[in-house]
PDB file of N, CA, C and O in Angstrom:
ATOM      1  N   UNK A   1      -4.332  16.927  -5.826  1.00  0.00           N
ATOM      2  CA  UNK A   1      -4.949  17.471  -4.623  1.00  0.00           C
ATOM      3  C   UNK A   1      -6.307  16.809  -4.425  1.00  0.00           C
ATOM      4  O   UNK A   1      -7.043  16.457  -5.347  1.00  0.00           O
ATOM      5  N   UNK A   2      -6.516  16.699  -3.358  1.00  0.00           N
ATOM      6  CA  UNK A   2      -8.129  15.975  -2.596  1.00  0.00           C
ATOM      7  C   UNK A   2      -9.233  16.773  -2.604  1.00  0.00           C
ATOM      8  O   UNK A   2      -9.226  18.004  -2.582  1.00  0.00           O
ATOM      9  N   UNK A   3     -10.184  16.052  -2.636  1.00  0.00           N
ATOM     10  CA  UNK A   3     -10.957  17.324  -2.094  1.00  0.00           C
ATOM     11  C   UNK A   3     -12.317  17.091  -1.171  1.00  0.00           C
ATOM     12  O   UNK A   3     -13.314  17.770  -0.927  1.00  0.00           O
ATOM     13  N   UNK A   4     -11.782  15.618  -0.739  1.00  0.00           N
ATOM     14  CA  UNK A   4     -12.400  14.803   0.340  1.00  0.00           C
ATOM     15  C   UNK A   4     -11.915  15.435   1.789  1.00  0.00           C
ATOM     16  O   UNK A   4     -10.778  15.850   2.015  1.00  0.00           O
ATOM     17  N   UNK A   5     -13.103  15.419   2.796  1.00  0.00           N
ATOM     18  CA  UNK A   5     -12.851  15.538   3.816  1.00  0.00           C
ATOM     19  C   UNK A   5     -11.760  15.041   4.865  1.00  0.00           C
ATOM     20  O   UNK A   5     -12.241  14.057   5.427  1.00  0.00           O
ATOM     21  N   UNK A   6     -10.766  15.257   5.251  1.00  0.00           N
ATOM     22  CA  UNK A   6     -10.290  14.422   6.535  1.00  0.00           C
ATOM     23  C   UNK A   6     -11.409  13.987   7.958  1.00  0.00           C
ATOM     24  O   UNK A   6     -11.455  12.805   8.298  1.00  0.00           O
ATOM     25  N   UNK A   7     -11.982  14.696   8.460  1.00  0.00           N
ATOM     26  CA  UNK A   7     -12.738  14.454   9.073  1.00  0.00           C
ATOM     27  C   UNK A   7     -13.770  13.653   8.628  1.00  0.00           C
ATOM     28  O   UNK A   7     -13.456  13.408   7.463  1.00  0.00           O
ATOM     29  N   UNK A   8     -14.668  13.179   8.831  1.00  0.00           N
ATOM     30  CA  UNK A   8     -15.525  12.529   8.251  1.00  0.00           C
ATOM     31  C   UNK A   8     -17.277  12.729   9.106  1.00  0.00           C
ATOM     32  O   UNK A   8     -18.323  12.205   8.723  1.00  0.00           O
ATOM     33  N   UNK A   9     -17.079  13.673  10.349  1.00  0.00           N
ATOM     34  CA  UNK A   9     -18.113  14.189  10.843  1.00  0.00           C
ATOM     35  C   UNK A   9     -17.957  15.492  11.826  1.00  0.00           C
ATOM     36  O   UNK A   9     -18.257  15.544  13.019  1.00  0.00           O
ATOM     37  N   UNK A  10     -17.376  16.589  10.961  1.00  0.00           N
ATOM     38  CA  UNK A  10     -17.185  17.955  11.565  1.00  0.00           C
ATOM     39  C   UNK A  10     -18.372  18.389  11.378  1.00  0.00           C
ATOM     40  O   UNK A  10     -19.070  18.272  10.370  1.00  0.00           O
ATOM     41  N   UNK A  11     -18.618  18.928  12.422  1.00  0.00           N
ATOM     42  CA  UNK A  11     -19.547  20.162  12.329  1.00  0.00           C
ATOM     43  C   UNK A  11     -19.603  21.716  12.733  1.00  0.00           C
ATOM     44  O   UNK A  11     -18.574  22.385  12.643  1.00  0.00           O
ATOM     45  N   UNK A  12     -20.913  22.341  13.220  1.00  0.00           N
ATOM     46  CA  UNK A  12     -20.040  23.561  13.946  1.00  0.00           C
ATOM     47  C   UNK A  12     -19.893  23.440  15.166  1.00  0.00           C
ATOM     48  O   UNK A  12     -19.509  24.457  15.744  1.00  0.00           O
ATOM     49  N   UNK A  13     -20.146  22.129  16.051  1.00  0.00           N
ATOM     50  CA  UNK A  13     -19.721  22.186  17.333  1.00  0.00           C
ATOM     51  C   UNK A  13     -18.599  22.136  17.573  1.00  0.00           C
ATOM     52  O   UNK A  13     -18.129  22.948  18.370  1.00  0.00           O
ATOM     53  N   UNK A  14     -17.632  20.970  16.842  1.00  0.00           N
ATOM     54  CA  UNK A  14     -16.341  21.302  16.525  1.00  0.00           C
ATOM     55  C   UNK A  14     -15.358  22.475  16.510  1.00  0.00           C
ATOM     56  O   UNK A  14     -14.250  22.707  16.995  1.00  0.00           O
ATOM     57  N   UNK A  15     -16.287  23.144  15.707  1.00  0.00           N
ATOM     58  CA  UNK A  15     -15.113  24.427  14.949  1.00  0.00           C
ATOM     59  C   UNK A  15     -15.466  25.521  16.515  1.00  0.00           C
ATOM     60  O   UNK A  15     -14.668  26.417  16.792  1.00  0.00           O
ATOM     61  N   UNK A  16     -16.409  25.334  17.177  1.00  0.00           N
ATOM     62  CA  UNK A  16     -16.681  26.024  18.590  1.00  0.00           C
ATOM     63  C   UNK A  16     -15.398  25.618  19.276  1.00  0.00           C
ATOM     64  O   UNK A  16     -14.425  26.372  19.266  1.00  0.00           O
ATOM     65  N   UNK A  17     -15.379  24.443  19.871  1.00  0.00           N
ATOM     66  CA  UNK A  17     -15.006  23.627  20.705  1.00  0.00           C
ATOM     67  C   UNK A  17     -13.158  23.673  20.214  1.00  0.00           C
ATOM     68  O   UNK A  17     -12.182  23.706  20.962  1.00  0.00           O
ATOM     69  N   UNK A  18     -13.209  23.659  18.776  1.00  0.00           N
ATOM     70  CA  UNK A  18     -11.753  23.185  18.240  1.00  0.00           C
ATOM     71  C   UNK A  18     -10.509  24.799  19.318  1.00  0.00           C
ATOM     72  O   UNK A  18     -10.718  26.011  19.256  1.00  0.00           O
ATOM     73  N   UNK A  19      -9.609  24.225  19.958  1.00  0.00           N
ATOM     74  CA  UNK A  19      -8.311  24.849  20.539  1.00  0.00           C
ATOM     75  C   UNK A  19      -8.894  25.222  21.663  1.00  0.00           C
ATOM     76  O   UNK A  19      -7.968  25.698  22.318  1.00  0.00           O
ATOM     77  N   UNK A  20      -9.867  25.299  22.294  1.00  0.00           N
ATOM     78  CA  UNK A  20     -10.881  25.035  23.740  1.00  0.00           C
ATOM     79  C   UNK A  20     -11.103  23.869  24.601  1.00  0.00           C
ATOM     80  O   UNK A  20     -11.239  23.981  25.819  1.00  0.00           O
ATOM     81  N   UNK A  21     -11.129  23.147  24.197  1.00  0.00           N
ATOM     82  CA  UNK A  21     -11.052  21.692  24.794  1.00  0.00           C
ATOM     83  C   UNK A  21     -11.387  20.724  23.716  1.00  0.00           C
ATOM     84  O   UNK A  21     -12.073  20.770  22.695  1.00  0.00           O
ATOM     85  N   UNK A  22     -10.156  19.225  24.719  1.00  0.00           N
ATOM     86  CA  UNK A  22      -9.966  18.152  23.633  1.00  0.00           C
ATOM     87  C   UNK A  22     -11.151  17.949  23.095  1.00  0.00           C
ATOM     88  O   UNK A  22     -12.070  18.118  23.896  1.00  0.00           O
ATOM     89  N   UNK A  23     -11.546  17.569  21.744  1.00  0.00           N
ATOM     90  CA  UNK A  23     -12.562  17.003  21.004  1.00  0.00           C
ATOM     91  C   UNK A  23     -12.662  15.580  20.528  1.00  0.00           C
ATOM     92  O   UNK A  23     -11.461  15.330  20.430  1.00  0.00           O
ATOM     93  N   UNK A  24     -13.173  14.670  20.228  1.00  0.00           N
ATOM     94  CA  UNK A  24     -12.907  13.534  19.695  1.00  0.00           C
ATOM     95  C   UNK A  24     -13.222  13.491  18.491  1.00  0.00           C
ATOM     96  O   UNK A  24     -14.452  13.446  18.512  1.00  0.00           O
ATOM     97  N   UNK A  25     -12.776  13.470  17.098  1.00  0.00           N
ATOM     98  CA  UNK A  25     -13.323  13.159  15.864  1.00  0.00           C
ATOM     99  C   UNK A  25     -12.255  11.730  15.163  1.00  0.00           C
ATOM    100  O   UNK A  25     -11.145  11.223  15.330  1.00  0.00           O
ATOM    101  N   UNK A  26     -13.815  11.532  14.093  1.00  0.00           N
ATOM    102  CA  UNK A  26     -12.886  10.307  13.512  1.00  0.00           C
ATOM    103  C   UNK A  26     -12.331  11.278  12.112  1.00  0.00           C
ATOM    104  O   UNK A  26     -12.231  12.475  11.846  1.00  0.00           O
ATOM    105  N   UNK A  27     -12.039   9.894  11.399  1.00  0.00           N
ATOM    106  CA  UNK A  27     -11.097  10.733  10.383  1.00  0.00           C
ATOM    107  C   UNK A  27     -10.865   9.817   9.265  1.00  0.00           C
ATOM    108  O   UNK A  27     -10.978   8.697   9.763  1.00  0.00           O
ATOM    109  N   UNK A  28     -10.644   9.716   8.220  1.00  0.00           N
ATOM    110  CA  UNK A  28     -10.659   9.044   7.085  1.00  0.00           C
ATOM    111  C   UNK A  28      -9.464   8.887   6.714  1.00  0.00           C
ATOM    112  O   UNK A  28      -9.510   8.096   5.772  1.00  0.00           O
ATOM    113  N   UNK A  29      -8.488   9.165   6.897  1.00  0.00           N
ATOM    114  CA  UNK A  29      -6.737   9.643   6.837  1.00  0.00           C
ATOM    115  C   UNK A  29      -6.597   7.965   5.882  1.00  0.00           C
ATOM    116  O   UNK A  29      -6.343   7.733   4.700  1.00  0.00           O
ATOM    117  N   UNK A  30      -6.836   7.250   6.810  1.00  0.00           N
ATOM    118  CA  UNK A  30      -6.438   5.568   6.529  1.00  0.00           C
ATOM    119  C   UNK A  30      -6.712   4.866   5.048  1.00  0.00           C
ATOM    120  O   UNK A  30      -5.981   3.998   4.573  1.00  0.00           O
ATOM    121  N   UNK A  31      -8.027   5.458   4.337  1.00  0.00           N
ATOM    122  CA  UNK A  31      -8.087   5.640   3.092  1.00  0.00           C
ATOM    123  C   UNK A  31      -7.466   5.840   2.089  1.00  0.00           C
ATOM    124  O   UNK A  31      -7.497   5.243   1.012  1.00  0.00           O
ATOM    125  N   UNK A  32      -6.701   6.954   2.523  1.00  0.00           N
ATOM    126  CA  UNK A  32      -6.504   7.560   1.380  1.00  0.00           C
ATOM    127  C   UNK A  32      -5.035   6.686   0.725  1.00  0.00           C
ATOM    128  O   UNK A  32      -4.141   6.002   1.223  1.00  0.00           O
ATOM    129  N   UNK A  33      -5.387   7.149  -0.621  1.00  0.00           N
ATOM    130  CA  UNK A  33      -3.676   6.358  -1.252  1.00  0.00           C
ATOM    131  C   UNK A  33      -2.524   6.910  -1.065  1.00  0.00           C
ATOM    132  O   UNK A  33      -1.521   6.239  -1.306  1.00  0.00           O
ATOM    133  N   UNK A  34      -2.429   7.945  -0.704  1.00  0.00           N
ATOM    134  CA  UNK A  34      -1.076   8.288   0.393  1.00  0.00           C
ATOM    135  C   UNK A  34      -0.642   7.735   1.345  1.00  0.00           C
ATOM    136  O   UNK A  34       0.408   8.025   1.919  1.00  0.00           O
ATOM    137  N   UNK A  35      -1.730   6.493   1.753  1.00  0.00           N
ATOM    138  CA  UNK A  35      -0.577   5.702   3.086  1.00  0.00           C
ATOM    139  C   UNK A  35      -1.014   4.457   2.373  1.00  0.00           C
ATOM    140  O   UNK A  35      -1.280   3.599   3.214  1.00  0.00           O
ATOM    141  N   UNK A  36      -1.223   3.948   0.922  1.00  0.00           N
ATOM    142  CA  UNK A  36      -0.758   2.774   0.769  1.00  0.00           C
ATOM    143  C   UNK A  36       0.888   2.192   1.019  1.00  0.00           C
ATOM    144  O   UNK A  36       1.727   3.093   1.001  1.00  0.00           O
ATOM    145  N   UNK A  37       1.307   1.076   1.199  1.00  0.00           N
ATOM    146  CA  UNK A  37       2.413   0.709   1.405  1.00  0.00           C
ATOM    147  C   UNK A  37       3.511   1.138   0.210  1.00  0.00           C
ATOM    148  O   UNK A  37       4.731   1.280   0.294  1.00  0.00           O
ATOM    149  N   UNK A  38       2.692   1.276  -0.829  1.00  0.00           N
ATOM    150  CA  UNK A  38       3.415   1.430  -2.240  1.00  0.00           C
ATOM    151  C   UNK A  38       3.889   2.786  -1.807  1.00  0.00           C
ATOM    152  O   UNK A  38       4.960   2.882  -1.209  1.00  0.00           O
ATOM    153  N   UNK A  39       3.098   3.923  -2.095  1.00  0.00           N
ATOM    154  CA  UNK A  39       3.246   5.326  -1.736  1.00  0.00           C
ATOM    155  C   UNK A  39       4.386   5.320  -0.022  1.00  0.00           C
ATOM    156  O   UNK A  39       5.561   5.684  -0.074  1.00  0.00           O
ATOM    157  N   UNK A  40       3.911   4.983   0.936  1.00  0.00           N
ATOM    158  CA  UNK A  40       4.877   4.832   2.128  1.00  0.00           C
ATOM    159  C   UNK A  40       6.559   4.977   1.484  1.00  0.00           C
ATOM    160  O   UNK A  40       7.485   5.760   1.692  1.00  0.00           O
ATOM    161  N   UNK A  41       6.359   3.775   0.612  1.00  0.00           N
ATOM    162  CA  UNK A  41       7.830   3.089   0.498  1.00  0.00           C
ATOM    163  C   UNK A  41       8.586   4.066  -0.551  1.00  0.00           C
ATOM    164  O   UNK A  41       9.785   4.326  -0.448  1.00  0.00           O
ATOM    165  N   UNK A  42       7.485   4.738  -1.891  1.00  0.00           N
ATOM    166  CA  UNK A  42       8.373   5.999  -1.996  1.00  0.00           C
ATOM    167  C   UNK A  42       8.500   6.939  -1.620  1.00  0.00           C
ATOM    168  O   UNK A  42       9.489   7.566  -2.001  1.00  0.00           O
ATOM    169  N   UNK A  43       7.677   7.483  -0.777  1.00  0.00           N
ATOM    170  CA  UNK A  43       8.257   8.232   0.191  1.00  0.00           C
ATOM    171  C   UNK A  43       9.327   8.218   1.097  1.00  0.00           C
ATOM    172  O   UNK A  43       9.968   9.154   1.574  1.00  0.00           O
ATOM    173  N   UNK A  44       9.408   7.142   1.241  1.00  0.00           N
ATOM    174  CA  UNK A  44      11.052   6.977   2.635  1.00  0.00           C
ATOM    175  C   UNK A  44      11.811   6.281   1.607  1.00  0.00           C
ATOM    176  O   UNK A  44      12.921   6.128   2.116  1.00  0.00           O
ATOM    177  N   UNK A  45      11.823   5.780   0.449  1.00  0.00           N
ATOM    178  CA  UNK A  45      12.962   5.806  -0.900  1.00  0.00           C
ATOM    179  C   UNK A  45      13.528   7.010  -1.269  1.00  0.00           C
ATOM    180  O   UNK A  45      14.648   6.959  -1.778  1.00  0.00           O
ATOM    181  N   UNK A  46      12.817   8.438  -1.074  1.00  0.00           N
ATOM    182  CA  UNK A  46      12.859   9.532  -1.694  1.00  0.00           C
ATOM    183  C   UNK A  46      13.182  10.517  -0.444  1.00  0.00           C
ATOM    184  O   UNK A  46      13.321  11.712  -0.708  1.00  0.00           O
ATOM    185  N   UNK A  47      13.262  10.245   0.403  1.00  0.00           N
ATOM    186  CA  UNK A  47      13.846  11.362   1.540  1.00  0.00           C
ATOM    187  C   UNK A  47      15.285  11.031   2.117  1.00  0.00           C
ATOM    188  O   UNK A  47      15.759  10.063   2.712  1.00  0.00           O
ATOM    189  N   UNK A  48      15.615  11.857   1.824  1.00  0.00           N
ATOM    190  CA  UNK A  48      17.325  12.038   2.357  1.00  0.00           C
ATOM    191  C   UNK A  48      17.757  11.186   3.551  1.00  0.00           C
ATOM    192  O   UNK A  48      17.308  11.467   4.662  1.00  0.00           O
ATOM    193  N   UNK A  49      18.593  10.170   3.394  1.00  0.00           N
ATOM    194  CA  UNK A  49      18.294   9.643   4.649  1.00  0.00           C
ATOM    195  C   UNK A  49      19.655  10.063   5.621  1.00  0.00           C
ATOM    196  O   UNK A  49      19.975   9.163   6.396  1.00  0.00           O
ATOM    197  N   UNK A  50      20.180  10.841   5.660  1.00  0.00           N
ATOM    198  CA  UNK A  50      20.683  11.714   6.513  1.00  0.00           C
ATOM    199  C   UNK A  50      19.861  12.738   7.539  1.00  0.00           C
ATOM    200  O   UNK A  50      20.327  13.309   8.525  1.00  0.00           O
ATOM    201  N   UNK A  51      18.533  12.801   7.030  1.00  0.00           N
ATOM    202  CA  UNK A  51      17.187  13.201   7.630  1.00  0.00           C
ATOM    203  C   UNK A  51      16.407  12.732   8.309  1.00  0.00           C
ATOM    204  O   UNK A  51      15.525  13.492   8.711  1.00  0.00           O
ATOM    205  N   UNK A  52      16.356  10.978   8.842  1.00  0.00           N
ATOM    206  CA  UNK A  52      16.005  10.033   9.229  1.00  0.00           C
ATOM    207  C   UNK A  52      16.100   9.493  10.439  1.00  0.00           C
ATOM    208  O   UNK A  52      17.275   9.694  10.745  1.00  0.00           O
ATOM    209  N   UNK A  53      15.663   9.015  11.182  1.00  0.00           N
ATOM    210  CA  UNK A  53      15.933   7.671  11.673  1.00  0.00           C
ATOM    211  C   UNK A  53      14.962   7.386  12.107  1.00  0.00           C
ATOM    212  O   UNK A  53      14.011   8.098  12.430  1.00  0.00           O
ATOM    213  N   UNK A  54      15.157   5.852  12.185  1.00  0.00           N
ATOM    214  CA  UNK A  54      14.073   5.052  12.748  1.00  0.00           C
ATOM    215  C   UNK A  54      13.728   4.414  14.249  1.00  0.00           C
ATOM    216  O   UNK A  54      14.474   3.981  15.127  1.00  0.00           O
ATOM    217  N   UNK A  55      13.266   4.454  14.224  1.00  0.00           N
ATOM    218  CA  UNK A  55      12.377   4.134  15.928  1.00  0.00           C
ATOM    219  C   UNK A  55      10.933   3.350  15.763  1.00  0.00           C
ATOM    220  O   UNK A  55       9.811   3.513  15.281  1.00  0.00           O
ATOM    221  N   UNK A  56      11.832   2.256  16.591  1.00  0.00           N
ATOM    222  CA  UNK A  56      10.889   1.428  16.241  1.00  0.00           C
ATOM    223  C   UNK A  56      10.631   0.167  17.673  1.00  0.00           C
ATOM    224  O   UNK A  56      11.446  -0.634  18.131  1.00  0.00           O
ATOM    225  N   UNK A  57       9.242   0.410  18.063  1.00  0.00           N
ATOM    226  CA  UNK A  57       8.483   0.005  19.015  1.00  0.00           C
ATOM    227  C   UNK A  57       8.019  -1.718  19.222  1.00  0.00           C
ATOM    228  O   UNK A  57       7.203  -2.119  18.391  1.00  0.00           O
ATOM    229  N   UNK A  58       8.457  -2.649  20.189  1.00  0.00           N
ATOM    230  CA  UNK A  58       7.530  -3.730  19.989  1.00  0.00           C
ATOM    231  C   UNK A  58       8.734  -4.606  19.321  1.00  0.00           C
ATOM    232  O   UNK A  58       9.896  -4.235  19.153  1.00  0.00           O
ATOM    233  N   UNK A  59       7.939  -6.329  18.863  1.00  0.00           N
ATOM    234  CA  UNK A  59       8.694  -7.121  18.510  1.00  0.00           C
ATOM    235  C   UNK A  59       9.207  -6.760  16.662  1.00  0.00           C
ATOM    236  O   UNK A  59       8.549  -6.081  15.875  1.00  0.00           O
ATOM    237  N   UNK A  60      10.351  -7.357  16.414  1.00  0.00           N
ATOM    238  CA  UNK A  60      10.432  -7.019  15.078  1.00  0.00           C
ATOM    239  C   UNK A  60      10.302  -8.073  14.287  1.00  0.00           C
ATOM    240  O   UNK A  60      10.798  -9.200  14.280  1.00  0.00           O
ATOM    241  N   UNK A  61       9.114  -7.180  13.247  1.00  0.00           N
ATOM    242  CA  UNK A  61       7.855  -8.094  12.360  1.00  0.00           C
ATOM    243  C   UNK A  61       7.155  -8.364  13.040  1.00  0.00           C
ATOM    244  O   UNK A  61       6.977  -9.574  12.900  1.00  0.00           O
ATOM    245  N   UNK A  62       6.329  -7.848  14.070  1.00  0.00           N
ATOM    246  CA  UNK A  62       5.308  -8.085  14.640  1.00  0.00           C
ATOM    247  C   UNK A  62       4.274  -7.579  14.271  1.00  0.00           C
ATOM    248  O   UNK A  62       3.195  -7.807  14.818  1.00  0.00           O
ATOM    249  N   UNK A  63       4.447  -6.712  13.161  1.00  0.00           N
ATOM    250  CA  UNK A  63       2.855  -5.934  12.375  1.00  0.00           C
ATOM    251  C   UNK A  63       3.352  -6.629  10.608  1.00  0.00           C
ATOM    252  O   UNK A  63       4.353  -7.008  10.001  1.00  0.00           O
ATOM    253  N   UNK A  64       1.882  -6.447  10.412  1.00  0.00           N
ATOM    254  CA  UNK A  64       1.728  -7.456   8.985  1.00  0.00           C
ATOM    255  C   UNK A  64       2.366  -5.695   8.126  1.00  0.00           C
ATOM    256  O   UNK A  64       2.966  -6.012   7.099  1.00  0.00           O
ATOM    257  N   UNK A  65       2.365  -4.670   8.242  1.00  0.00           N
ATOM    258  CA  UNK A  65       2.987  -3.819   7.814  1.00  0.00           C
ATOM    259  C   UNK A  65       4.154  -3.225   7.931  1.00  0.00           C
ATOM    260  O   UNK A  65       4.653  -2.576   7.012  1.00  0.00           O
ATOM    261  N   UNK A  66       4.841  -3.435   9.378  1.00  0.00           N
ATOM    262  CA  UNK A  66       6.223  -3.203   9.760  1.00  0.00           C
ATOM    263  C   UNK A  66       6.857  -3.199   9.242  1.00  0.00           C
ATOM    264  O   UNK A  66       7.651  -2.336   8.868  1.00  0.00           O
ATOM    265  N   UNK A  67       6.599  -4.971   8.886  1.00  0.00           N
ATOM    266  CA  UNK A  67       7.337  -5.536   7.740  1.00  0.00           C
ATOM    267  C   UNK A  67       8.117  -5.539   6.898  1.00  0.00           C
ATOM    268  O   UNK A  67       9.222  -6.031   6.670  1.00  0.00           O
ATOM    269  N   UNK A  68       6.947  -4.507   6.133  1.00  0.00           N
ATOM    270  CA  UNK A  68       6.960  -4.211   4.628  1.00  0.00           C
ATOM    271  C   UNK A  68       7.854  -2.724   4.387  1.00  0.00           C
ATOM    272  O   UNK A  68       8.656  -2.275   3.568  1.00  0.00           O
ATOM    273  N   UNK A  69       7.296  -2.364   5.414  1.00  0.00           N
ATOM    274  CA  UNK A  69       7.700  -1.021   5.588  1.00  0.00           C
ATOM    275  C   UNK A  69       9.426  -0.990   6.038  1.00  0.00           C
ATOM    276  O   UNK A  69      10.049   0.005   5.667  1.00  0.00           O
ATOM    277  N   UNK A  70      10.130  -1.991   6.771  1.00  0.00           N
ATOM    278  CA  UNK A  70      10.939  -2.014   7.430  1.00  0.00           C
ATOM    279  C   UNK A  70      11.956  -2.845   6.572  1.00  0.00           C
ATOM    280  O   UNK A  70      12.990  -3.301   7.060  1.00  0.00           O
ATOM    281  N   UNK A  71      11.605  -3.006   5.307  1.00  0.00           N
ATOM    282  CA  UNK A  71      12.321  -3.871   4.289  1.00  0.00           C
ATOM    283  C   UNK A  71      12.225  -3.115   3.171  1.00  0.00           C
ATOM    284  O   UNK A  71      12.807  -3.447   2.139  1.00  0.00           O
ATOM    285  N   UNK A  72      11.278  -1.722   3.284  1.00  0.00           N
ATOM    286  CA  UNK A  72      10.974  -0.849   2.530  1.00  0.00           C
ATOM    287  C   UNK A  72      12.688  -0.085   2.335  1.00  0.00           C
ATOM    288  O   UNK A  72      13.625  -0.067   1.538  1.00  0.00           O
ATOM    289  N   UNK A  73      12.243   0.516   3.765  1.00  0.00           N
ATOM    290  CA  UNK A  73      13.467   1.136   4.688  1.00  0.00           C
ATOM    291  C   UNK A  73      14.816   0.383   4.450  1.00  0.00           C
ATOM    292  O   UNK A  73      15.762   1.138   4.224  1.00  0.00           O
ATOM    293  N   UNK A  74      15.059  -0.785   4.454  1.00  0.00           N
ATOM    294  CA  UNK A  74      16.355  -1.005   4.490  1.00  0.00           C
ATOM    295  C   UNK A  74      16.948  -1.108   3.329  1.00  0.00           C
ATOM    296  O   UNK A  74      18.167  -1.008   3.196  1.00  0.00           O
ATOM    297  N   UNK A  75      15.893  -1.378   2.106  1.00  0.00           N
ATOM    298  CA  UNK A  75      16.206  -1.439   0.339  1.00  0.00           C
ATOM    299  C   UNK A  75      16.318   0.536   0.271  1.00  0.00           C
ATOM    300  O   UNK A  75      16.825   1.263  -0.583  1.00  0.00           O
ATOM    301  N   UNK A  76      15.960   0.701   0.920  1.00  0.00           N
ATOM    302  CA  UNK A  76      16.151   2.299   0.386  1.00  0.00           C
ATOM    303  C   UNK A  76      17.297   2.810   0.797  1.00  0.00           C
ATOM    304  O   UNK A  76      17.718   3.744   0.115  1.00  0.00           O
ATOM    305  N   UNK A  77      18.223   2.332   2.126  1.00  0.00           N
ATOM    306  CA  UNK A  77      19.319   2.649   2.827  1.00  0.00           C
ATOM    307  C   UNK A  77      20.433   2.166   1.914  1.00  0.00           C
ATOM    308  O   UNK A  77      21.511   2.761   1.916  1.00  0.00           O
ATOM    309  N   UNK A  78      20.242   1.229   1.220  1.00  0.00           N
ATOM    310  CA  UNK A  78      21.202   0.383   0.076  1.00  0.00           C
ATOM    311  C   UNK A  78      22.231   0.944  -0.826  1.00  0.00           C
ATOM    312  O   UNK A  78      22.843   0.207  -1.599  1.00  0.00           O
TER     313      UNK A  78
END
């Protein structure tokens, strides 16, 4: 468990404002080692893939991660 912020600049105007009108905050999400590619790939190795599908936007291999992810995906369908 974490015990780092997601947000990375909440305050109490926020927590006013939060389910009242849209807010803009940033967020640290991208950090964390839960969306390394490694972690990604066991995660969608490890979920039922009767639970699945994919949808997928744009040219294919057109992101330096798609890629990885999309070769992740098809070694896991195997």
């Amino acid at each position: 468990m974490t015990t780092s912020q997601i947000f990375s600049k909440w305050d109490e105007t926020h927590s006013e404002l939060w389910s009242h009108q849209p807010i803009r905050l940033e967020h640290e999400m991208h950090n964390s080692p839960a969306f390394s590619i490694d972690d990604l790939a066991r995660l969608i190795e490890g979920y039922p893939r009767q639970h699945y599908s994919i949808v997928q936007t744009g040219a294919r291999g057109s992101s330096r991660y798609g890629a990885k992810v999309t070769s992740a995906i098809s070694e896991a369908a195997r």
